[in-house]
C-alpha positions in Angstrom: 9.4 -15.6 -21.9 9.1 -16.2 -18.2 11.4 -17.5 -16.0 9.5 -20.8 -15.3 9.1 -21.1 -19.0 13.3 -20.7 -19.1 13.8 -22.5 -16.4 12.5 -26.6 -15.9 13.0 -26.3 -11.8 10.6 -23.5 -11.7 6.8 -24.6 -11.8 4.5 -23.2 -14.2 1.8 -20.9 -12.9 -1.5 -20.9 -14.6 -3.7 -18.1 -15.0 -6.6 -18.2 -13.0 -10.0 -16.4 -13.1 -10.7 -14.6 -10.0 -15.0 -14.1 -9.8 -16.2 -11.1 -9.7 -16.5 -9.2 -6.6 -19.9 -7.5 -5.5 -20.2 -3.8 -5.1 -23.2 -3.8 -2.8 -23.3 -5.5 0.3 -20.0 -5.1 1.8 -19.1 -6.1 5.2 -17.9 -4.4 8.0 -14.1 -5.8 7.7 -14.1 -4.6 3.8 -15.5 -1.4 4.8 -12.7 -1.6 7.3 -10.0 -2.1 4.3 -11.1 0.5 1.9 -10.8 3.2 4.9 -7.1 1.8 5.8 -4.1 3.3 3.7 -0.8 1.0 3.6 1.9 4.1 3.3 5.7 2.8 2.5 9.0 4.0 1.6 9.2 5.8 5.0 12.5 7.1 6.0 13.4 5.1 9.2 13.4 8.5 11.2 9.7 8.8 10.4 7.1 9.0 13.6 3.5 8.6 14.2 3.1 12.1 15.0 4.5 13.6 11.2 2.5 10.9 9.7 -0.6 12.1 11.7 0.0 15.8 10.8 -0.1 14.8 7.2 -2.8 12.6 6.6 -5.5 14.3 9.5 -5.0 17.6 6.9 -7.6 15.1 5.0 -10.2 14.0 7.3 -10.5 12.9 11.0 -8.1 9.8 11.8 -8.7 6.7 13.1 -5.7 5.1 14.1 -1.7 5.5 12.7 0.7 2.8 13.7 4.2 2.3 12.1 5.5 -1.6 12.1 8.7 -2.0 14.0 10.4 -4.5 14.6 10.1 -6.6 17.1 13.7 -6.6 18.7 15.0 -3.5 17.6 11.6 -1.7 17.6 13.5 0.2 14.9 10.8 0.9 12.0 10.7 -1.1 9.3 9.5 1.7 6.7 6.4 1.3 6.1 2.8 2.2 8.1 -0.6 2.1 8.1 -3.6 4.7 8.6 -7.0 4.1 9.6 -9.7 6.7 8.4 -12.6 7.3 10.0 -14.6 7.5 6.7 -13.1 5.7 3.4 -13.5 8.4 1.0 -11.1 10.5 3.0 -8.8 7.5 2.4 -9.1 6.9 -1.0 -8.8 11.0 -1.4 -5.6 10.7 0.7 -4.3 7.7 -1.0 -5.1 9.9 -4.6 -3.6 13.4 -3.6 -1.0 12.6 -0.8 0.9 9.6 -2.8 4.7 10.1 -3.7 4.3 13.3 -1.2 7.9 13.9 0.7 7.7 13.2 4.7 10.5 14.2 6.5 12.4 14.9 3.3 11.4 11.3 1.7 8.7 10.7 -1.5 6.3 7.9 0.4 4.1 5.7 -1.6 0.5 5.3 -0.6 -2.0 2.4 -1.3 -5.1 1.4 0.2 -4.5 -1.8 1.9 -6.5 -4.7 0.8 -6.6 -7.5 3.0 -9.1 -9.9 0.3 -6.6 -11.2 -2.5 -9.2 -11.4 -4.8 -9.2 -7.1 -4.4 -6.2 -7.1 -4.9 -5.7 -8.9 -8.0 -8.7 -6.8 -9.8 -7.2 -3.5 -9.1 -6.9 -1.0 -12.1 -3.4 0.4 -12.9 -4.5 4.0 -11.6 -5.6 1.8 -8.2 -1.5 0.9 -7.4 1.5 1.7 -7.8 4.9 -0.3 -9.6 7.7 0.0 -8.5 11.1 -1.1 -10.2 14.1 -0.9 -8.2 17.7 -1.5 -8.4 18.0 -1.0 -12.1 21.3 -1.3 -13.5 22.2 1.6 -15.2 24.6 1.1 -18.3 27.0 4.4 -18.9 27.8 4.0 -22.7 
């Protein structure tokens, strides 16, 4: 059961059907998206220049910019890269995810700004990830 079926406060949700999206005739800002790589689970130590050595060993870069914040301009673990071609990024995004930088596994994704791409990715397209388990010790 769900938690809004458990739960009266919470509203339902109800399953919606996205349309299709069309292969041919992208535009330029979804050519843009498939060639940019959302990369996470950076260690906080993490620079533009190790992330540049890694993913330029795959094809010519675009751009690399880690988000910081905005106070601390400490970084907030996570980046993104900008290819210059988008099958370089989806070849990076296939061979370089979970791949240690600077002694951390970092999980890749290409970033999708269009919801609708988003919610008709494949399982092999993204990645899960399940945190803070509880672990019982019998």
């Amino acid at each position: 059961r769900t938690r809004a079926a458990t739960n009266p406060r919470l509203p339902r949700l109800r399953e919606r059907k996205m349309p299709a999206l069309a292969s041919a005739g992208t535009t330029r800002a979804e050519e843009n998206s498939s060639r940019s790589l959302w990369v996470g689970e950076l260690g906080f130590e993490t620079d533009e220049a190790s992330l540049i050595n890694v993913f330029q060993q795959v094809g010519p870069l675009e751009s690399v910019r880690i988000c910081r914040d905005t106070k601390t301009k400490r970084s907030l673990g996570y980046a993104y890269v900008n290819f210059q071609r988008a099958q370089d990024a989806h070849r990076a995004a296939g061979e370089l995810n979970f791949r240690k930088i600077n002694g951390k596994p970092c999980r890749i994704m290409l970033q999708l700004r269009d919801p609708r791409k988003r919610q008709n990715l494949r399982c092999d397209q993204s990645n899960v990830v399940i945190k803070n388990l509880r672990c019982d010790q019998s």
